[in-house]
C-alpha positions in Angstrom: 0.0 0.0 0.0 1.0 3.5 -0.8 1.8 6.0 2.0 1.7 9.3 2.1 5.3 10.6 2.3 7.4 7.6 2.5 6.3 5.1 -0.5 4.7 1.7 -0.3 4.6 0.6 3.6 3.4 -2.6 5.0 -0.7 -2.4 6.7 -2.2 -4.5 9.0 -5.6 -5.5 7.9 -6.7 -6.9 11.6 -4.9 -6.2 15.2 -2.1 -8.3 15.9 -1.0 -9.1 19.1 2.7 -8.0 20.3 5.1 -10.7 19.9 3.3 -12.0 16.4 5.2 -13.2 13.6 4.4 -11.6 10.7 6.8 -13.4 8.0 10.1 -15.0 7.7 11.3 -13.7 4.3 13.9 -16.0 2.8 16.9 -13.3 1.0 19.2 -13.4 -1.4 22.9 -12.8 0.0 24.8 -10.2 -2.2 28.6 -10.7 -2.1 30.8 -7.1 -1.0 31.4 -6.8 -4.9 27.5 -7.4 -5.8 26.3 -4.8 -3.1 29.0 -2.4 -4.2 26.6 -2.0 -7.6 23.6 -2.4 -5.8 24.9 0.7 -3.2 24.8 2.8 -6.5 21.9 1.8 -7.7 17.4 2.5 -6.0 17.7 -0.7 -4.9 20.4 0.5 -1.8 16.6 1.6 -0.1 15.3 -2.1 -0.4 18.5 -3.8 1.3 19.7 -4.9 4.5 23.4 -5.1 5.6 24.2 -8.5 6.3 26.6 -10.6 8.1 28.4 -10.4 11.0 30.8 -7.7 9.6 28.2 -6.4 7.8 30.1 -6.2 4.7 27.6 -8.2 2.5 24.1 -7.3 2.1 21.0 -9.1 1.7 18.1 -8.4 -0.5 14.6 -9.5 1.4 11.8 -11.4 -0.7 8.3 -11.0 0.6 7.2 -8.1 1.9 10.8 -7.3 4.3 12.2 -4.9 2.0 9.0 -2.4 2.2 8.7 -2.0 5.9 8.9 1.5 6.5 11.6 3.2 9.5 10.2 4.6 12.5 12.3 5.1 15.9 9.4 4.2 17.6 9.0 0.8 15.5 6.1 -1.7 16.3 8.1 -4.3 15.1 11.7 -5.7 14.9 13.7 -7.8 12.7 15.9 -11.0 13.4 18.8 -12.2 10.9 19.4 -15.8 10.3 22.5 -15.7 8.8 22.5 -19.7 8.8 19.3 -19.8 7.2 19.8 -17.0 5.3 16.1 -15.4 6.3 14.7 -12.4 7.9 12.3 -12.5 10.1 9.8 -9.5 11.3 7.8 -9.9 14.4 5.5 -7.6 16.0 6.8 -5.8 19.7 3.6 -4.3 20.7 -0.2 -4.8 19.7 -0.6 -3.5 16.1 -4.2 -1.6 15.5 -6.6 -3.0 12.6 -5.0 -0.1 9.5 -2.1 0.7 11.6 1.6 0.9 9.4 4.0 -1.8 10.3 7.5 -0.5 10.6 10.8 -1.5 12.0 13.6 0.6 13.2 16.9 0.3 10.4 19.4 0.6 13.0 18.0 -2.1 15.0 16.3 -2.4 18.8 17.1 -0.2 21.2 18.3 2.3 19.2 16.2 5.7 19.0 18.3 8.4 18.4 20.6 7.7 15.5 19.7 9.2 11.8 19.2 6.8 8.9 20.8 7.2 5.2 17.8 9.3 4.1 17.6 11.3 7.3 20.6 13.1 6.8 21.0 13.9 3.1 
C-alpha cells in the first residue's frame, strides 16, 4: 500500500498481538562486490546489511524490504544468517490499519539518523 510521504509501507488488515510473527522472508545474499553495484543503484533503499561484519548485504523477498523506518517501531527484525532469512515480528499490539515498521538501526536504538535522514 502507498503512503503518504514515505512510499509503499506494509498495513495491517486486523490487530495483531505483540510478539506475532508476521513473516520470515527468505533473502538473497549479495557478495561485497554485488552490493557495491547495488549501493549505486534505487535498490540501496530495499536492502539490509548482512553478516556479522556487515560487509555483505541481503536483499529480502516477501514483503521485508517495504517495511517502513520509524524510531518508535512496532516491530523488529531478526537475521538468520544460517538460514539465510529475515524474520519480522511484532513488539507491541498492532491496531486494525495501523503501518508496520521497524527501526533500520536495529532495537534499542532511538536516536541515531538513517541514510535518508541526513541527506
Amino acid at each position: 500500500m502507498e503512503t503518504a510521504h514515505r512510499g509503499r509501507g506494509v498495513f495491517s488488515t486486523e490487530s495483531i498481538p505483540a510478539g506475532t510473527t508476521i513473516e520470515i522472508a527468505p533473502v538473497i545474499v549479495l557478495n561485497p562486490s554485488e552490493r557495491a553495484v547495488v549501493d549505486s543503484t534505487l535498490l540501496h533503499d530495499y536492502i539490509f546489511e548482512w553478516g556479522i561484519d556487515e560487509k555483505q548485504a541481503a536483499v529480502a523477498l516477501g514483503y521485508a524490504s517495504i517495511y517502513n523506518h520509524s524510531a518508535d517501531a512496532n516491530c523488529k527484525y531478526d537475521m538468520d544468517f544460517e538460514h539465510k532469512t529475515i524474520q519480522i515480528q511484532t513488539i507491541r499490539e498492532v491496531a486494525v490499519d495501523e503501518e508496520l515498521c521497524i527501526n533500520y538501526n536495529g532495537d534499542g536504538v532511538t536516536d541515531k539518523p538513517v541514510w535518508f535522514e541526513t541527506k
